[in-house]
N, C-alpha and C positions, 0 to 999 in steps of 0.2 A: 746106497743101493748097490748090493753085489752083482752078477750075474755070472752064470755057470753054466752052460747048458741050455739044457731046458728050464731053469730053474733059475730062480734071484734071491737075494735077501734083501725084504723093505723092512723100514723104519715102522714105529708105531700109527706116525702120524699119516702117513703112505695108504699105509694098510688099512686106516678109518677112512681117507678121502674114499680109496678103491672100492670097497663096501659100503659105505654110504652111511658109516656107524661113525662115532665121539670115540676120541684117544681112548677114554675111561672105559669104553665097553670093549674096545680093544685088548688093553691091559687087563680086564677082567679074562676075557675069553684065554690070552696068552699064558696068563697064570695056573690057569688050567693041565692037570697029568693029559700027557700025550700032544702035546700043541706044537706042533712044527716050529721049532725057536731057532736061532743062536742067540747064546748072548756073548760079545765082545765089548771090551772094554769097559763095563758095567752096562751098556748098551744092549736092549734085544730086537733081535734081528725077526722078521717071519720070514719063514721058507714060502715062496710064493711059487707055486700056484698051490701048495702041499694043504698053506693053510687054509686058503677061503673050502677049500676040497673037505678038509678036516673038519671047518668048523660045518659047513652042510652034512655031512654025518652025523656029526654030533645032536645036531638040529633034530634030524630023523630020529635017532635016538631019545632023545632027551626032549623033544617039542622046543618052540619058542622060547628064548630065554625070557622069565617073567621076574629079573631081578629087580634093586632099587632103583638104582641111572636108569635102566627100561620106563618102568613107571614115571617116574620124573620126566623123561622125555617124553613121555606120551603126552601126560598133564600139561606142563609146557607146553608143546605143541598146542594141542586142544585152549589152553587158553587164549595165546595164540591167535590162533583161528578165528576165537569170537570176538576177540580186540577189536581185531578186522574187520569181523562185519559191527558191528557195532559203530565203530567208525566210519565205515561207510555209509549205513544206515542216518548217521546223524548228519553228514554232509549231505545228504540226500541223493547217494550214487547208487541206494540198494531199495527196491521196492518188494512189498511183501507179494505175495500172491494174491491177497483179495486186492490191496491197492492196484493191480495190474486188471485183476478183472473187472473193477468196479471203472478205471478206462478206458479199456477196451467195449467192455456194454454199453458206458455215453456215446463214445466213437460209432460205433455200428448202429445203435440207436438216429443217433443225427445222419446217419447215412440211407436207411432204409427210409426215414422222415422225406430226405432231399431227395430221394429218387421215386418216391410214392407219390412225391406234387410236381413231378417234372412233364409226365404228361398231360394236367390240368396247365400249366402254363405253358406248354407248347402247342395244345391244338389251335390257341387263339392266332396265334404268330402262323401256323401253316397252312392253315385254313383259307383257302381264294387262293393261293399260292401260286404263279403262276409256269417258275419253272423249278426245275430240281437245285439246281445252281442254289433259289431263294430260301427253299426249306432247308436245304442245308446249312447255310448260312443261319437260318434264326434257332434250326437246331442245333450246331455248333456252338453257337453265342451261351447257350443256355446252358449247355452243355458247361463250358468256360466256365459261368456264372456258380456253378451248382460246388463246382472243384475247388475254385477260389473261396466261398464260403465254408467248406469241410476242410482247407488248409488252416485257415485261422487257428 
């Protein structure tokens, strides 16, 4: 890596971390009429900041590169990706969306259940009740009671 200026010379390999691209589309792009190079010693150099500059024109110009290593990396990726879930899926780290609802509606289910009989078992408990201190306590209790079975 040169520097001059405002200006540097990186390596290919430089130049793909810095953009976020593979050597190969590097070298593709670089090969390119008009690409900000040196090349020294059989070596090519990109004029930095000339080229990422160059190749967004180019981009404007010309759209998206849609070459071969494009495609392949896309693919790759994408497959990739569903490896992933797949794998996940089979270790049982990934739940679909109905699996998630069809939980969630037992969940809520057994909850509206446990709080629809909470006050048929609490009127007997408060009833004659003789201070607040006592109600609260046997509402409390049941209260407790209701939490610890919807933990399970």
């Amino acid at each position: 890596m040169r520097k001059g200026g405002d200006s540097e010379e990186v390596g290919v390999n430089e130049a793909a971390r810095r953009l976020g691209l593979t050597g190969g589309e590097v070298s593709r792009l670089h090969g390119e009429p008009g690409a900000p190079k040196v090349v020294r010693g059989g070596k090519v150099f990109l004029r930095w900041p000339e080229f990422p500059r160059w190749r967004d024109e180019r981009l404007k110009k010309v759209g998206k590169p849609s070459g071969l290593d494009e495609a392949r990396r896309r693919r790759l990726s994408a497959q990739a990706e569903l490896a992933e879930l797949e794998l996940a899926k089979a270790r049982g780290d990934l739940l679909t969306i109905s699996d998630v609802e069809r939980i969630v509606s037992t969940d809520y289910g057994k909850l509206r259940a446990q709080l629809l009989s909470m006050p048929g078992r609490l009127a007997p408990c408060v009833v004659g009740v003789k201070t607040m201190a006592d109600a609260t306590a046997a509402i409390d209790a049941e209260v407790r009671s209701v939490m610890a079975e919807l933990s399970r």
